[in-house]
C-alpha positions in Angstrom: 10.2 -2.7 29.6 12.7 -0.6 28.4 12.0 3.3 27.4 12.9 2.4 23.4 10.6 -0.5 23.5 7.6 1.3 25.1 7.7 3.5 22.4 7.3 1.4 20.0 4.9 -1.1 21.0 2.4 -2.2 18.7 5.0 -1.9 16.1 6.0 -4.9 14.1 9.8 -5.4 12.8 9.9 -6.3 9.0 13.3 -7.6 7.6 13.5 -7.5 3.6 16.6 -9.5 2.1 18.1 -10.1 -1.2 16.9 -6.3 -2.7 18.5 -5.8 -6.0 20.8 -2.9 -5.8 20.1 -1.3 -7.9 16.5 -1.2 -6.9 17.7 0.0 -3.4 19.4 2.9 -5.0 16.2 4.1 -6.5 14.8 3.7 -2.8 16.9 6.1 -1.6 17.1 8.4 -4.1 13.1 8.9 -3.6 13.5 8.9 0.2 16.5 11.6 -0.2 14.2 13.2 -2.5 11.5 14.3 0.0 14.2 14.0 2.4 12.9 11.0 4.3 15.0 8.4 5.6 14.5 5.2 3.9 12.5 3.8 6.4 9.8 6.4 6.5 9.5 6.8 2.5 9.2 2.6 2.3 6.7 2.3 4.8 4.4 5.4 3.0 4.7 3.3 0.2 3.6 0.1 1.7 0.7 2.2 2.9 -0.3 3.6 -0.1 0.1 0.4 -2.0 -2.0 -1.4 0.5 -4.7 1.4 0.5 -4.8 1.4 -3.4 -5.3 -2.9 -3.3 -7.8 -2.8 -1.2 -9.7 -0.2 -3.4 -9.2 -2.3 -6.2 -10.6 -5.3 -4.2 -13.5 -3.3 -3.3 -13.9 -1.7 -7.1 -13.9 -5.7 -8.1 -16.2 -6.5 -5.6 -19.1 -3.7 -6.6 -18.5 -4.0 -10.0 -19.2 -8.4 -9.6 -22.8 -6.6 -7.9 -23.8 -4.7 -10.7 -22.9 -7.8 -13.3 -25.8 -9.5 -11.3 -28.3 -6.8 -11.9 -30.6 -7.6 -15.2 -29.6 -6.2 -18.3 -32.1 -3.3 -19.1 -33.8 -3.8 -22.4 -35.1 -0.9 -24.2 -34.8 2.7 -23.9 -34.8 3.4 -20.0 -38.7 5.2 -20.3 
């Protein structure tokens, strides 16, 4: 195993084609921005994008529990 891959085992290789480019732009305006490279400021976004679906999956999922809770009728005394 080579020194390069060792480092970076347990990492997966993703491969996006046929970006608009004008969307890729933007991309790199936001990386230059906070002076990332492009790689680092698209992979904080797939994280935060991921993070913020799966709290809407779990915000879906609570609220479908509280919908099968019997209306309370009356004042709560």
């Amino acid at each position: 195993m080579s020194k390069q891959s060792a480092s970076i085992a347990g990492m997966a290789t993703l491969y996006v084609r046929n970006v608009p480019a004008e969307l890729y732009a933007k991309l790199q305006a936001l990386a230059a921005e906070t002076g990332d490279s492009l790689n680092a400021a698209i992979l904080e976004f797939l994280e935060r994008e991921v993070e913020r679906k799966e709290r809407q999956a779990e915000y879906e999922r609570l609220l479908a529990k509280l919908k099968t809770y019997p209306p309370v009728v009356g004042p709560p005394w």
